[in-house]
N, C-alpha and C positions, 0 to 999 in steps of 0.2 A: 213708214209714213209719220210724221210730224203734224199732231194736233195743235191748235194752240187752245190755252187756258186760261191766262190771263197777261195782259201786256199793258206797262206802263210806262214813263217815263223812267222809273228807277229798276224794272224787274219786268222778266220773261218770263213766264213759265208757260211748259207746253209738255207734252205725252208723246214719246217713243211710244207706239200705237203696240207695234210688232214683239216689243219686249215688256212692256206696260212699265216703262221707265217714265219718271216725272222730273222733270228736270229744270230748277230754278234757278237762271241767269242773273244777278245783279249785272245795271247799268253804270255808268262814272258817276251819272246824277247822284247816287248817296253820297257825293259830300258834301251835297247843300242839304241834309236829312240833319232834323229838327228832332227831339225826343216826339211832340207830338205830330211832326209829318210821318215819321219812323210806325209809332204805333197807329195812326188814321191807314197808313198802307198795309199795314196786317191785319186789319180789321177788313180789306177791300180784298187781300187775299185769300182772307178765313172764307170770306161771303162764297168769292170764287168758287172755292173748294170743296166747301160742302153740296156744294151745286153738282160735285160729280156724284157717279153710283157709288163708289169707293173710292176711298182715299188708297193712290197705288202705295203695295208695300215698300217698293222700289226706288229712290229719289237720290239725284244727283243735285248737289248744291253749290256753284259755280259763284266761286268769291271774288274771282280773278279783279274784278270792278267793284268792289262791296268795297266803302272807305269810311261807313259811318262806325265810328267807337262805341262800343256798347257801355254805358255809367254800369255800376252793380245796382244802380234801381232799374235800369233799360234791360238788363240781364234776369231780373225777379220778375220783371211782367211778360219778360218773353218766354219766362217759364210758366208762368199762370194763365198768358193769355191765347198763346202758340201752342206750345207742346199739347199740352193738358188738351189741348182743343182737339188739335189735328191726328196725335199719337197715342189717342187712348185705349184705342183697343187693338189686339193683335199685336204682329211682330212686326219692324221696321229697319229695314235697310238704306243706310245715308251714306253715300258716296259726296265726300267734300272736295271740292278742288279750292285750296286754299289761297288770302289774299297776297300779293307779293307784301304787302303792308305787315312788319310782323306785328307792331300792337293791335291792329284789328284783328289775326289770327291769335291772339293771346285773348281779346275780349270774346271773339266767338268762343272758342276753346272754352273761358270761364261760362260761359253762357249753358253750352253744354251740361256741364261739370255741373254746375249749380242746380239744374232740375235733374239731376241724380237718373240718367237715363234705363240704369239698370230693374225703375221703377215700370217704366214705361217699355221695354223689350226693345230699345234701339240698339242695332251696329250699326259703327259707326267708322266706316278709314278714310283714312287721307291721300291724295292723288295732287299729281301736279297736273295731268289733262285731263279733258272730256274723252277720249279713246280709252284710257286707261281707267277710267270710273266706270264707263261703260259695259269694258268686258268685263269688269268685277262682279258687277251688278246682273248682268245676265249670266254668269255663271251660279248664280243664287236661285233654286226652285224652291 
């Protein structure tokens, strides 16, 4: 079953119920995404999120439509203002399906990179579908 979590013009996100997979759809709309429409939407998502009981360990992050470039200052607040927020405690499993766009997959990538995940206990692989993120992630107890 398919919860949903939060739904916007630029982003999905909703909860695999049955495997407690959380999984965040980018829309086309991120490429009219503004540094400050970009961060006003992760502030709407943070809200989202801490609204559940736990943050699942679980998450598929689904780029396939994500087109907004991340600057190296959009990359240092998504580490300050995401990461540190959402992934600070426990261990965290990300299942990425990346964009066909390869500089936005190099800015995600640095984004990564940049808050130094091995601080925070994230894996992290890369997949080209949702099927295959999927059974990676539910093979994970």
């Amino acid at each position: 079953m398919k919860i949903n979590i939060y739904n916007s013009p630029y982003i999905e996100i909703f909860l695999f119920k049955e495997a407690n997979i959380m999984t965040h759809v980018w829309k086309p709309a991120t490429i009219h995404f503004t540094d400050e429409e970009y961060k006003a939407e992760y502030q709407r998502i943070i809200k989202s999120l801490l609204k559940l009981p736990a943050i699942p360990q679980k998450t598929i992050i689904d780029l396939r439509e994500f087109y907004f470039a991340l600057s190296p200052e959009m990359q240092d607040w998504h580490g300050e203002n995401v990461f540190s927020i959402l992934y600070n405690l426990g261990e965290f499993y990300l299942a990425v399906i990346n964009s066909p766009d390869f500089i936005v997959t190099v800015y995600v990538e640095q984004t990564f990179e940049e808050f130094n995940e091995k601080k925070l206990k994230i894996t992290r692989k890369h997949f080209e579908n949702l099927e295959e993120a999927k059974i990676w992630l539910s093979g994970i107890k």
